[in-house]
C-alpha positions as CSV (number, residue, x, y, z in Angstrom):
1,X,0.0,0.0,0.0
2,X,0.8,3.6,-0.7
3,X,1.6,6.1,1.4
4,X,-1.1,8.1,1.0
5,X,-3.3,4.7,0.2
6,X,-2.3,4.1,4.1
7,X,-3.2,7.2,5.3
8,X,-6.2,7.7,3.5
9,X,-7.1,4.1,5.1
10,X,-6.5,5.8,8.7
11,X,-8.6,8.7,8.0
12,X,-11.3,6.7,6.2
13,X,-11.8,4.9,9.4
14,X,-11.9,7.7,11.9
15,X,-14.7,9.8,9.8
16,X,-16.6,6.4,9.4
17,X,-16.7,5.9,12.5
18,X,-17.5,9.3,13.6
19,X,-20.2,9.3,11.0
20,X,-21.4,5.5,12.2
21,X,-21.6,7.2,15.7
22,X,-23.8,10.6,14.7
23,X,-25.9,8.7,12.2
24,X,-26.6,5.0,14.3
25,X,-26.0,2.1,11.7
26,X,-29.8,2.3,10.5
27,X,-30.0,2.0,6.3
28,X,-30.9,5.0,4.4
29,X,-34.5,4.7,3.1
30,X,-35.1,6.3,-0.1
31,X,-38.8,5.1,-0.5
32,X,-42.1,7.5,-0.5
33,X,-44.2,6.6,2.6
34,X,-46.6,5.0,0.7
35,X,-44.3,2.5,-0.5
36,X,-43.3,2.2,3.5
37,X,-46.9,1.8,4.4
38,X,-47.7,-1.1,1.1
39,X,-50.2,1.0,-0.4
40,X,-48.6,1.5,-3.6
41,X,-50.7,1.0,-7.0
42,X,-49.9,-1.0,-9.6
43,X,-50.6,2.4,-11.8
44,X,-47.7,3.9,-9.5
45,X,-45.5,1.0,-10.7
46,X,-46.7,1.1,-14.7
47,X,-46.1,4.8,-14.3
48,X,-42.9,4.5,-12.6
49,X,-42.3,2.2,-15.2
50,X,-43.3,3.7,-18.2
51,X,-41.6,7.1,-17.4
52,X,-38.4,5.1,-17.1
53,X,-38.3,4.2,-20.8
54,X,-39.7,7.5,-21.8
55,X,-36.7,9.0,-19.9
56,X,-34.6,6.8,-21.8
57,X,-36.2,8.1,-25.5
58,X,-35.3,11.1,-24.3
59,X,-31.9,10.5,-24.2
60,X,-31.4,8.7,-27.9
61,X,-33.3,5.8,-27.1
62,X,-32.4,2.8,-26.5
63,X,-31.4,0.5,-29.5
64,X,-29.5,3.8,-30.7
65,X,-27.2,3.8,-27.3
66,X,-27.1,0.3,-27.6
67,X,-26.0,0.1,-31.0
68,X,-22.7,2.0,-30.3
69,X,-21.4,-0.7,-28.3
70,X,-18.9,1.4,-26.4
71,X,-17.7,4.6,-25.7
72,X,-14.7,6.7,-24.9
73,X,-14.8,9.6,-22.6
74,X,-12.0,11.8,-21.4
75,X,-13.0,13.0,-18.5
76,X,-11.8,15.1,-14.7
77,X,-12.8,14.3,-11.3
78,X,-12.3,17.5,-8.5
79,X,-13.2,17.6,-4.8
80,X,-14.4,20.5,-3.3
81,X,-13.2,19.8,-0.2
82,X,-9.3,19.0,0.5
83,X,-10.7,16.1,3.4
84,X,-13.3,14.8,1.0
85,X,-10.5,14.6,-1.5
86,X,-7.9,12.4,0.9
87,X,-11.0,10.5,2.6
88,X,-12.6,9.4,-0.6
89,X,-10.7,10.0,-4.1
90,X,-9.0,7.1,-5.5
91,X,-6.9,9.4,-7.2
92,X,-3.5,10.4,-6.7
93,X,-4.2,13.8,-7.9
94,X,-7.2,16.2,-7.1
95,X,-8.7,17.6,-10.5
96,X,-7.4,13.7,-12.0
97,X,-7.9,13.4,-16.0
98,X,-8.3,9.9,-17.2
99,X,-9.9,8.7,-20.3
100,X,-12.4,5.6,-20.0
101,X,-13.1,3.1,-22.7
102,X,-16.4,1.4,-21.4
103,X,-18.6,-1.3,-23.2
104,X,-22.2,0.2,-22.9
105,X,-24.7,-1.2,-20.6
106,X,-22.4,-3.4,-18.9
107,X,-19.8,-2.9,-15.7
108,X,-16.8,-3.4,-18.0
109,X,-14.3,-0.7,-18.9
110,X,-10.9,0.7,-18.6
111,X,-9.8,3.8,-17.8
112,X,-6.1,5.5,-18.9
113,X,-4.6,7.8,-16.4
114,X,-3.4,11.6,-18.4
115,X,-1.0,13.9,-16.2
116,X,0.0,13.1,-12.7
117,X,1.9,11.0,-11.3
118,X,-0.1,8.1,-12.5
119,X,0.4,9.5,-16.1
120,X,-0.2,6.5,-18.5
121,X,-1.3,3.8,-16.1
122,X,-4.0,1.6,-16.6
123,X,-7.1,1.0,-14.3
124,X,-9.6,-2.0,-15.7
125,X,-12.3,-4.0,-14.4
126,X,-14.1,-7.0,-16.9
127,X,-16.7,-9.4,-14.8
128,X,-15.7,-7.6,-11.6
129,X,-12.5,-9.3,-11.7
130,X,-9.9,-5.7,-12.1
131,X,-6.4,-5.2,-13.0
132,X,-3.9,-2.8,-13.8
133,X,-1.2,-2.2,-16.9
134,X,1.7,0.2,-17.0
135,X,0.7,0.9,-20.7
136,X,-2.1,-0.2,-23.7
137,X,0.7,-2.9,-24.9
138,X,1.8,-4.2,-21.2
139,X,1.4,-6.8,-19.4
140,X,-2.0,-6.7,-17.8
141,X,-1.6,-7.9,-14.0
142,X,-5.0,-9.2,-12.3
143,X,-5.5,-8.3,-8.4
144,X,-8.6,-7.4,-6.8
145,X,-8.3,-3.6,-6.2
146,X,-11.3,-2.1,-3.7
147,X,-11.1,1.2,-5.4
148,X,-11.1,-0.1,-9.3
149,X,-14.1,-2.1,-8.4
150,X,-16.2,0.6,-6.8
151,X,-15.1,3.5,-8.7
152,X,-15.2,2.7,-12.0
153,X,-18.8,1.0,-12.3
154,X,-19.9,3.8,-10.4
155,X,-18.6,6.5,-12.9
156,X,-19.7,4.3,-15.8
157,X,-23.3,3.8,-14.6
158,X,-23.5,7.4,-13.9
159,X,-22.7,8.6,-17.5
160,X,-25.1,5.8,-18.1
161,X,-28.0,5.9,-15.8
162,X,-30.9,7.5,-18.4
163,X,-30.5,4.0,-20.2
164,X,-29.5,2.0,-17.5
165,X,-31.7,2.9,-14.6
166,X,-35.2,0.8,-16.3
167,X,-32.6,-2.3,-15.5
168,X,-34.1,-2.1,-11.8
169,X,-36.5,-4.9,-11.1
170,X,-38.6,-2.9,-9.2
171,X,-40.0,1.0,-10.6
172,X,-42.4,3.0,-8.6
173,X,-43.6,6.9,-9.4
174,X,-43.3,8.7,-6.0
175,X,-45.3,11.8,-7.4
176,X,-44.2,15.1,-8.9
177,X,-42.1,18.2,-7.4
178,X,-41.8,21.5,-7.9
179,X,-38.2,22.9,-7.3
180,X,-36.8,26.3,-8.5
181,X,-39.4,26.9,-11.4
182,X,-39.0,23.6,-12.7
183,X,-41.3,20.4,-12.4
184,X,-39.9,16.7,-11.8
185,X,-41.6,13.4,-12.1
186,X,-39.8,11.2,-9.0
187,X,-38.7,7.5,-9.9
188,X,-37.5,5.1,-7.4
189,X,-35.3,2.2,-8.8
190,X,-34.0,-0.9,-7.2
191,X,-33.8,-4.5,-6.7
192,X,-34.9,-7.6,-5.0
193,X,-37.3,-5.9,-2.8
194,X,-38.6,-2.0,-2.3
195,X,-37.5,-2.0,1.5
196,X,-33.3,-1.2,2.4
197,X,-31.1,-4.3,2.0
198,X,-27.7,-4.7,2.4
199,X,-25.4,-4.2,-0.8
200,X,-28.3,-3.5,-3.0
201,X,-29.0,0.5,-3.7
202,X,-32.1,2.8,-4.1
203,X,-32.1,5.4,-6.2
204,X,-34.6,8.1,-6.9
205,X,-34.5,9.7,-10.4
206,X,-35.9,13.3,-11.1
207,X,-37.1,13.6,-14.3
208,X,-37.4,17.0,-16.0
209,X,-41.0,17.6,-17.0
210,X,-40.4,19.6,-19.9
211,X,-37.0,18.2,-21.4
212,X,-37.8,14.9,-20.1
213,X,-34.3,14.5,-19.3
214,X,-32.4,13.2,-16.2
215,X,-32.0,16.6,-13.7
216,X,-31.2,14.6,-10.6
217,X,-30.3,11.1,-8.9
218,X,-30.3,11.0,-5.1
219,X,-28.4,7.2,-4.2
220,X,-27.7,5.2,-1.6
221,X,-24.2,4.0,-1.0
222,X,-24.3,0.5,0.5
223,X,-21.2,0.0,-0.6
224,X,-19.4,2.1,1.6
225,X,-21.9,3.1,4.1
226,X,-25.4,1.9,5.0
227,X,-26.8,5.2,6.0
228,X,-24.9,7.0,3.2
229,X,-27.2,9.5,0.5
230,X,-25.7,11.4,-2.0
231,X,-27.2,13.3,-4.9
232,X,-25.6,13.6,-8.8
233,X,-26.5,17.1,-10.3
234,X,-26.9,16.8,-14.0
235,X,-25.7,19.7,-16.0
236,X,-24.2,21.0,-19.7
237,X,-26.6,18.2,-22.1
238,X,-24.9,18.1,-25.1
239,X,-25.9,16.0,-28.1
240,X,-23.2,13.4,-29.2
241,X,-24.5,10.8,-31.6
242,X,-27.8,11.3,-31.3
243,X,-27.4,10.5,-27.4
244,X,-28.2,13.1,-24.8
245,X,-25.0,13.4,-22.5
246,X,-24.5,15.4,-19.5
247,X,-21.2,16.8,-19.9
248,X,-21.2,17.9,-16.1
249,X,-21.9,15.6,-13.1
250,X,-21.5,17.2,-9.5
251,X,-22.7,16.0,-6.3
252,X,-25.2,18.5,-4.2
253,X,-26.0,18.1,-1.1
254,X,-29.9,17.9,-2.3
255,X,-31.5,18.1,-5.5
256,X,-31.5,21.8,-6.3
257,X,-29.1,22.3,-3.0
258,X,-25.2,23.3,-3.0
259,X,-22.3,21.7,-4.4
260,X,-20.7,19.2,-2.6
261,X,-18.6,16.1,-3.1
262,X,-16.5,16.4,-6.3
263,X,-17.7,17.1,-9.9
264,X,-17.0,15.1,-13.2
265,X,-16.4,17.0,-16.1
266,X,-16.6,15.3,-19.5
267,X,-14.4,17.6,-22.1
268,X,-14.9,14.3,-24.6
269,X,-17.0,11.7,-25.6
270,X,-16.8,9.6,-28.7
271,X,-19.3,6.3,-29.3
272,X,-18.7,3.4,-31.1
273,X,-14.9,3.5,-30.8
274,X,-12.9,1.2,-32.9
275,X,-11.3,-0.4,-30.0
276,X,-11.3,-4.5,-29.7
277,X,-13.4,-5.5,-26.8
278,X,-10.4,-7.6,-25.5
279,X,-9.0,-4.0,-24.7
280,X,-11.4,-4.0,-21.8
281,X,-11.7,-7.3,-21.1
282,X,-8.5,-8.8,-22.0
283,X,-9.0,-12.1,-20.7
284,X,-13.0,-13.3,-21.0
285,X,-12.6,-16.2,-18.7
286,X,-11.7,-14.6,-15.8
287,X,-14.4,-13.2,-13.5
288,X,-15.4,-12.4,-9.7
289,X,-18.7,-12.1,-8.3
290,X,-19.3,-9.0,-7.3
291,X,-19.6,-9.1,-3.5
């Protein structure tokens, strides 16, 4: 381990625990009370549903984002706050430029440090099984890395989420909200079942009534803590491709609140790279399971 992989270890433990101590160990809940108390409808779900694909239309559609296959993005990742940055960034450098090669719809892809210390190193995870290169001809080496399997699904599902999110088993339409001038139609996503469970996230998608396009998506973060909710800002649509790409991601503390966290910047995205897939996943028989 690094140096400052060691201390970030140390402090990551201390503001856990501090935050385990404020918070209690309970699991955040992002479900309406409705869905708490069973009274859901079955229109709630078909709506929930149905607004889920429409928010994917929205966005290109979805045989057109599937049709690209993959996509490169060249993008940065800056914390706001110095503590945030040494408690949370897997990055050696704050403001970190890497470029991403990811095969859509799927948790594969590999990401190419630029500038910094880690200039030219390779990150890559292919059937949650990651490994790392010094270069796009080395050696790859496979070892399970904590941060490569968190952080680089997470940043791929993000860019991905208008498509990806009407993958959750279970859809329900929470109701609409009115927030700085603008109405949103509220989703909530997950799996398995609608109450908290461990490992497995809620999410709550705000859905722009006018643009129909992604605004806002409040998570959980099982994965790191059980109480844990953050929020993703979506900001700067451009149209690449015929798909509808936020070209700025930043956490708030609240849909519509202030910036906190970090903020991903995309300066460049391309689909439908002529790349081999075995350039993310160079060796198909290897895989983890994910927990």
């Amino acid at each position: 381990m690094t140096s400052r992989g060691w201390m970030v270890s140390v402090v990551l433990v201390g503001v856990l625990a501090a935050v385990a101590v404020s918070q209690g160990c309970a699991y955040s809940d992002l479900r309406s009370q409705a869905m708490v108390d069973g009274s859901v409808s079955q229109d709630d779900r078909a709506k929930g549903r149905a607004l889920l694909e429409s928010l994917a239309r929205s966005h290109g559609g979805v045989d057109a984002w599937k049709a690209h296959r993959n996509a490169r993005v060249v993008l940065s990742d800056t914390w706001f706050s110095t503590v945030a940055y040494w408690v949370a960034a897997p990055w050696s450098e704050n403001g970190q430029t890497f470029e991403m090669t990811a095969l859509l719809g799927t948790d594969n892809s590999r990401l190419v440090f630029m500038g910094g210390d880690d200039d030219g190193q390779h990150w890559g995870i292919q059937n949650w099984a990651s490994y790392t290169a010094d270069g796009p001809n080395a050696t790859v080496r496979f070892e399970q890395d904590d941060d490569i399997v968190f952080w680089l699904p997470t940043i791929e599902y993000f860019i991905e989420a208008p498509f990806r999110l009407r993958e959750a088993e279970l859809v329900t339409w929470i109701g609409q909200r009115e927030l700085q001038g603008r109405r949103y139609d509220l989703v909530v996503a997950t799996w398995g079942q609608d109450a908290p469970q461990d490992l497995v996230d809620q999410y709550v998608a705000w859905i722009d009534v006018e643009t129909g396009r992604l605004a806002y998506l409040t998570f959980t973060v099982r994965d790191f803590l059980d109480s844990m909710v953050g929020t993703m800002s979506y900001r700067d649509y451009r149209t690449v491709q015929g798909i509808d790409v936020a070209m700025t991601m930043v956490n708030v503390d609240e849909p519509g609140g202030d910036t906190t966290g970090h903020k991903m910047k995309i300066s460049s995205i391309e689909f439908g790279v002529d790349v081999p897939d075995a350039f993310v996943v160079p060796e198909p028989e290897r895989r983890r399971s994910k927990y």
